[in-house]
C-alpha positions in Angstrom: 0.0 0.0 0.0 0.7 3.8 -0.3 2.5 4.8 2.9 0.1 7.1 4.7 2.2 10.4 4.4 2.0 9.8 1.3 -1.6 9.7 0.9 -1.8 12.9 3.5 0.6 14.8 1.9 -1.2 14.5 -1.8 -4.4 15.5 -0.4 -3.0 18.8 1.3 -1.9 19.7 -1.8 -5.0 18.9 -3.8 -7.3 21.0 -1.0 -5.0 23.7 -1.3 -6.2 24.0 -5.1 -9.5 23.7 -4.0 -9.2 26.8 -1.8 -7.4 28.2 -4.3 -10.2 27.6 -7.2 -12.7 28.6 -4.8 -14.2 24.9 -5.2 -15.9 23.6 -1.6 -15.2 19.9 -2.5 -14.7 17.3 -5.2 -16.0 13.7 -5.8 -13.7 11.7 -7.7 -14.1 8.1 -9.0 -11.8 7.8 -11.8 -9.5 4.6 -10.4 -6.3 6.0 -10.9 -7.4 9.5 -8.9 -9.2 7.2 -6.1 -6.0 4.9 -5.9 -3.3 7.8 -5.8 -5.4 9.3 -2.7 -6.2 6.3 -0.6 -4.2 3.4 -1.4 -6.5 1.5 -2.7 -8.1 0.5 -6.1 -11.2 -1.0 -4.5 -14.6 0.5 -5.7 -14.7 4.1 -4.4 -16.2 7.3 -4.3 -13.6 10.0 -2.7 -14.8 13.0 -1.3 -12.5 15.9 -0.6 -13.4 18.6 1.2 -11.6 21.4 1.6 -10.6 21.3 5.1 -10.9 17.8 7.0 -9.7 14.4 6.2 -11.4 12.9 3.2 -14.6 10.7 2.9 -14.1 7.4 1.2 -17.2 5.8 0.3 -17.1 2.2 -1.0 -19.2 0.0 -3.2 -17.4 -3.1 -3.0 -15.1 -4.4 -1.8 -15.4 -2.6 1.7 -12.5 -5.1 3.8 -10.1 -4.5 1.0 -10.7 -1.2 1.1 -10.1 -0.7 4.7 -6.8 -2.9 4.4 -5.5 -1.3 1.9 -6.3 2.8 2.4 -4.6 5.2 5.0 -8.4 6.8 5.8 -10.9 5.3 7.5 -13.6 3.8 5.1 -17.3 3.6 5.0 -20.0 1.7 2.9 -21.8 3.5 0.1 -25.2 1.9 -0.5 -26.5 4.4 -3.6 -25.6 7.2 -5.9 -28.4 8.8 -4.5 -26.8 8.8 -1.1 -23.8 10.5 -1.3 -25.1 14.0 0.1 -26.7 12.6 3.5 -23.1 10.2 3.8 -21.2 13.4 3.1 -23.4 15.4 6.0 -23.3 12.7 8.2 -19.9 12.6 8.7 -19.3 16.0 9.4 -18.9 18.0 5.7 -21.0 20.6 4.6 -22.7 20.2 1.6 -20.7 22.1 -0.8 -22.1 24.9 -3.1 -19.6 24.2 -5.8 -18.4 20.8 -6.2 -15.5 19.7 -8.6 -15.7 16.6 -10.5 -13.3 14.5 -13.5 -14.7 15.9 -16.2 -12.1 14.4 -18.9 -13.0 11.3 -18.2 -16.3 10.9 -16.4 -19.3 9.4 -18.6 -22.2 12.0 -19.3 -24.3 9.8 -17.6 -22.6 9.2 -14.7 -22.4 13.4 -14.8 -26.3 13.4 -15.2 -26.7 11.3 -12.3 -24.5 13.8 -9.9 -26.1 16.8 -11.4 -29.5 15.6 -10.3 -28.5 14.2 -6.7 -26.8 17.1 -6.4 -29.7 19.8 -7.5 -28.4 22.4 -5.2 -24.6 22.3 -5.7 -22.6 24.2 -8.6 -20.6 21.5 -10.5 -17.2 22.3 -12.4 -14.0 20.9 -13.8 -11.2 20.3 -11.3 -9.5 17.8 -14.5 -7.0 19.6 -14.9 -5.5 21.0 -11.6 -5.7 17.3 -10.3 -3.8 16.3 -13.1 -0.9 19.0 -12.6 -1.1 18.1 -9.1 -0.3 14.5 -9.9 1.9 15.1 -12.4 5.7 15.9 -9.6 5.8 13.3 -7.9 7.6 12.6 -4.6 10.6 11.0 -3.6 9.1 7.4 -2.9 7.0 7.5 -6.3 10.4 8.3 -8.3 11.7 5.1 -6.6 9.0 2.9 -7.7 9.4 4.2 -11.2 13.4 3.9 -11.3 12.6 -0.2 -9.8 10.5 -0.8 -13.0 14.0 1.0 -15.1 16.0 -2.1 -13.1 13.2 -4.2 -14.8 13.6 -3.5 -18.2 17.2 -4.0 -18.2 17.2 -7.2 -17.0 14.6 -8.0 -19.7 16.7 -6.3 -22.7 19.4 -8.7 -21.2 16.7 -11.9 -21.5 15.7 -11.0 -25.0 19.2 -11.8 -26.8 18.7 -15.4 -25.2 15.6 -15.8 -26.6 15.2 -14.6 -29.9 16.0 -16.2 -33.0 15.3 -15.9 -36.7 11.5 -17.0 -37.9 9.9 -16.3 -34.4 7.0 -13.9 -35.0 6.9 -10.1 -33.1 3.5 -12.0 -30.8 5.6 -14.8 -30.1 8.9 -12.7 -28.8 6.6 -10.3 -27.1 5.0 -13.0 -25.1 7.9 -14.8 -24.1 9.1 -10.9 -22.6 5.9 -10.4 -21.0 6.1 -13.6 -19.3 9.5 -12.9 -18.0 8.5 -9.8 -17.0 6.0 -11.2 -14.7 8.6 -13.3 -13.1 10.2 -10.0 -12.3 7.4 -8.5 -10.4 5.7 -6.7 -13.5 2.0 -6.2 -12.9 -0.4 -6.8 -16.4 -2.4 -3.9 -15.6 -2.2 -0.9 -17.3 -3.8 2.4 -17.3 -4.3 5.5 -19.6 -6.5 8.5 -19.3 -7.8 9.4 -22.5 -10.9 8.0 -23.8 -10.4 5.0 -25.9 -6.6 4.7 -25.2 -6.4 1.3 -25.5 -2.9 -0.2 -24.3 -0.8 -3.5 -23.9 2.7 -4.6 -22.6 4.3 -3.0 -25.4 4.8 -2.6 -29.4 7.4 -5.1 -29.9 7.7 -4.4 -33.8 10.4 -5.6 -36.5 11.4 -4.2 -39.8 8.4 -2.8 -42.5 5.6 -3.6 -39.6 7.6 -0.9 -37.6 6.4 1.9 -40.2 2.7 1.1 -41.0 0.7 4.0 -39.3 -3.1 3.3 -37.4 -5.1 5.4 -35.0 -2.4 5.3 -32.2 -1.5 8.6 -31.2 2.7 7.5 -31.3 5.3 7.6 -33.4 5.3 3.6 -33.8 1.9 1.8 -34.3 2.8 -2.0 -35.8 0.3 -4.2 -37.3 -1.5 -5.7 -34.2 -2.6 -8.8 -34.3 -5.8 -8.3 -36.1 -8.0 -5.8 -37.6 -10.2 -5.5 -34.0 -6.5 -4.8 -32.3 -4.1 -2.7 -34.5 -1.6 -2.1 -32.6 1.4 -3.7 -31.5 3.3 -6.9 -32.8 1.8 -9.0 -35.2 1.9 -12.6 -35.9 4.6 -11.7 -39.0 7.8 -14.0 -38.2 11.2 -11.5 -37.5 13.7 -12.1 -40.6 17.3 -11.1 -40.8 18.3 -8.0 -40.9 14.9 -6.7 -39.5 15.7 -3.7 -36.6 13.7 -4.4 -33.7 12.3 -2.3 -31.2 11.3 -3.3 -28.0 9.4 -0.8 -26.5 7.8 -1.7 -23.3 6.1 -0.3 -20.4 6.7 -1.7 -16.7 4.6 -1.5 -13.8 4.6 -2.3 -10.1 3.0 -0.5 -7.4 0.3 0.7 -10.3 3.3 3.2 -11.3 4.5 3.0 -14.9 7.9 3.6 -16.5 8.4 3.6 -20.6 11.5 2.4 -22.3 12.5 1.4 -25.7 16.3 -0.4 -27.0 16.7 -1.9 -30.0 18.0 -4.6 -31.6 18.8 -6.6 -34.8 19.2 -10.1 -36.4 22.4 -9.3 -37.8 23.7 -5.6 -38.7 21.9 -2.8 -39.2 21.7 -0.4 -42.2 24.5 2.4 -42.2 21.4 4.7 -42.0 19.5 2.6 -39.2 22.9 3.2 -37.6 23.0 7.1 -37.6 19.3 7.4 -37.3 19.6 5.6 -33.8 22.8 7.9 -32.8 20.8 10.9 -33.6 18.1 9.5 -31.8 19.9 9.3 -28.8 21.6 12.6 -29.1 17.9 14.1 -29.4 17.3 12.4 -26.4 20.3 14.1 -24.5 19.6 17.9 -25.7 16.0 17.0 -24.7 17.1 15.6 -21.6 19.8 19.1 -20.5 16.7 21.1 -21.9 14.0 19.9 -19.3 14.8 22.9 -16.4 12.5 23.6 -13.8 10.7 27.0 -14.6 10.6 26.4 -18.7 7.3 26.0 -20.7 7.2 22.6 -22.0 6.4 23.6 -25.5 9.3 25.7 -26.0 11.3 22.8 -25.1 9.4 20.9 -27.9 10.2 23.7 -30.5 13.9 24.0 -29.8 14.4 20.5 -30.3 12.0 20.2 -33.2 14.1 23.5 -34.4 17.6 21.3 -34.1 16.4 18.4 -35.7 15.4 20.4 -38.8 18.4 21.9 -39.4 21.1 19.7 -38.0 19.9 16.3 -39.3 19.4 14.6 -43.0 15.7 12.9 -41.3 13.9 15.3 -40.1 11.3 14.2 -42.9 11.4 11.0 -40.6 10.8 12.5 -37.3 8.3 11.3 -35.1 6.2 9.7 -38.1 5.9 10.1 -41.9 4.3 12.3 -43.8 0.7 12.9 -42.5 1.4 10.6 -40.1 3.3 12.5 -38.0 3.2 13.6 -34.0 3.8 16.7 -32.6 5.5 15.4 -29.5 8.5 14.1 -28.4 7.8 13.3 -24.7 4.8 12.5 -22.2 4.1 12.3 -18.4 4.1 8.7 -16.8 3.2 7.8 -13.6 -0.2 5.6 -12.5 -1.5 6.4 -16.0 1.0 6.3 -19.2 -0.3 9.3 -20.3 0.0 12.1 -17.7 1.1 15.6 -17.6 3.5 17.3 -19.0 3.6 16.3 -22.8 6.4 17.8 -24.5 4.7 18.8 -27.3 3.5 21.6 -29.4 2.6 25.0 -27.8 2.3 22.9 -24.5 1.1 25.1 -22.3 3.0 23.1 -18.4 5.8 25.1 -16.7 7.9 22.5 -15.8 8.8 21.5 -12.3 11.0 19.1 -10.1 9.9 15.6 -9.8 7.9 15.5 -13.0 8.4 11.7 -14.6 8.7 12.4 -18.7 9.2 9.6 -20.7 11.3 11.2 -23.7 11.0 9.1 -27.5 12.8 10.9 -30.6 12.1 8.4 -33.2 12.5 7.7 -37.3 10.1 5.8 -39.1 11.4 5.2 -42.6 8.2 3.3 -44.8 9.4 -0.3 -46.3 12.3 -0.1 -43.6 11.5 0.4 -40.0 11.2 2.4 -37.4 14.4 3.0 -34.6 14.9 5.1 -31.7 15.0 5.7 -27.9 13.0 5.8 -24.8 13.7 6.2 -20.8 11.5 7.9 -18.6 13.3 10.3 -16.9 12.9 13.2 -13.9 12.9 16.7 -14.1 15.3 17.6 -10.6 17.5 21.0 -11.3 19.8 23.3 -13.7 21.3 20.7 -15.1 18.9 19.0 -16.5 16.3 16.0 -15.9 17.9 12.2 -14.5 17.8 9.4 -16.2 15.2 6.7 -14.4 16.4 3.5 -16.9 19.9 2.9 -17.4 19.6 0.0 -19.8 22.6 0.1 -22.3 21.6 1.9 -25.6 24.3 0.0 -27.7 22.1 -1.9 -30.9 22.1 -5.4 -29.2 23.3 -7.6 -32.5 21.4 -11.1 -32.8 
């Protein structure tokens, strides 16, 4: 579980935007917000007030729940409940009431508006989100346990991998292994119909066909109804393989991505993976508490242009290019700050960024970098994955 100053400290800071929005309270249900205030992942309704300790109100299952969260816990028997649980237990009702409006279902919405027919309701998305986006000491710890993770599992993949052994197959036989090492299967986004796996374990052509996936790399998927990911296309020689997987324990996430190859790569696989990881290095020195995020994004987008023969290649291909570089990570792989286009987040110590410069070159492949790193002082963010970024050579 969470330790407990960790659960008080996060909701000090989240009433002190309340007071600061001028918002009395807010009801959140969205799992990942419930489980990064309480500890647990049970079934919950959260109630923040904004002086007092919190009121967690569970459907099921109420002995978990009190097992696992720092606050005391009580049943919730009804939607329709929630304002006599929240007077009962000593909170006034509140005349403006934040909720999760990125992610809660109009209906659900409906149902709060009626019960609550008194209360103002408004967005308190976004604050929550900036709020969760630095995190402390002992979250950066159980990211940088998922970096030690990955590299033992770039070191299992040279072991296993041979020639005619499709992308599902190798990715499977990963997973597994991963499992072994403590890796939980669960994985969670934020954005509506963000649907995600282990990882896009992809090799040669199937690393450049573009889908709906809002990332550099797509892959083929295994089918039409998933396609995304590795496909059930056997790896041949030659074929540059990336391996780029996302680790979690604790529910907290970390992103990484190597690369390697049956055989040698390409003289221009080769420099396109040294630039990648140089991008990754000015990106890295450029990520200084106090800058906007998307003027990090347009200095490095500015160096690529004009320093590099791919910048064609960049992120995607033609139309199917992104206009980011870097996301948050943390309980959800796609958190606060992005490092993207006129991003809009000043940047601040403990954020968790995953940073990805990438090529994708159609009929070839795609190759680059990823490690999730933290944003600490002057001299720029740390590094949370040390796995070596040498081609591993099959």
């Amino acid at each position: 579980m969470f330790p407990k100053s960790e659960c008080e400290r996060r909701v000090k800071g989240f009433q002190d935007i309340l007071v600061q929005q001028g918002v009395d309270g807010a009801l959140l249900v969205q799992r990942a917000d419930t489980l990064y205030f309480t500890g647990t992942a049970q079934n919950v309704h959260l109630y923040i007030p904004q002086k007092g300790n919190p009121l967690v109100l569970v459907y099921r299952n109420i002995e978990r729940a009190r097992a696992e969260s720092s606050w005391e816990v009580f049943p919730l028997t009804g939607i329709s409940k929630l304002p006599e649980s929240i007077s009962e237990h000593g909170h006034p009702l509140p005349k403006v009431m934040g909720l999760e409006y990125d992610v809660l279902p109009v209906a659900n919405y409906l149902r709060y508006k009626k019960v609550f027919d008194k209360t103002d309701l408004v967005d308190i998305s976004y604050p929550l989100r900036l709020l969760r986006a630095a995190k402390s000491e002992w979250e950066i710890a159980q990211i940088e346990k998922n970096g030690r993770i990955y590299t033992q599992l770039l070191e299992y993949a040279s072991t296993v991998l041979r020639p005619g052994m499709s992308e599902i197959e190798f990715e499977g036989l990963l997973e597994a292994k991963a499992r072994t090492l403590g890796h939980e299967t669960m994985l969670r986004t934020r954005a509506f119909g963000f649907e995600f796996h282990f990882g896009g374990v992809v090799a040669g052509p199937q690393g450049a066909i573009p889908g709906y996936f809002d990332g550099p790399v797509v892959g083929l998927g295994a089918s039409f109804a998933h396609p995304l990911g590795p496909s059930h296309t056997p790896i041949q020689a030659g074929d540059m393989i990336m391996m780029d997987l996302v680790i979690a324990q604790k529910g907290y996430q970390m992103d990484a991505t190597r690369m390697l190859v049956m055989g040698e790569p390409s003289k221009e696989m080769e420099e396109a993976y040294r630039i990648s990881c140089e991008i990754q290095e000015r990106t890295r020195l450029a990520l200084i508490p106090g800058r906007k995020a998307g003027d990090v994004y347009a200095e490095i987008l500015n160096w690529v242009e004009k320093e590099t023969p791919y910048a064609d290649h960049f992120m995607g291909f033609q139309n199917n290019r992104v206009r980011f570089i870097g996301h948050g990570v943390g309980l959800e792989l796609d958190e606060l700050p992005t490092i993207s286009k006129g991003a809009q987040e000043i940047l601040a110590p403990g954020m968790t960024i995953a940073v990805e410069p990438k090529f994708i070159f159609p009929g070839e492949g795609a190759i680059g970098v990823e490690d999730t790193l933290v944003i600490e002082g002057e001299k720029g963010a740390r590094l949370l994955t040390n796995a070596p970024k040498t081609i591993i050579k099959i």
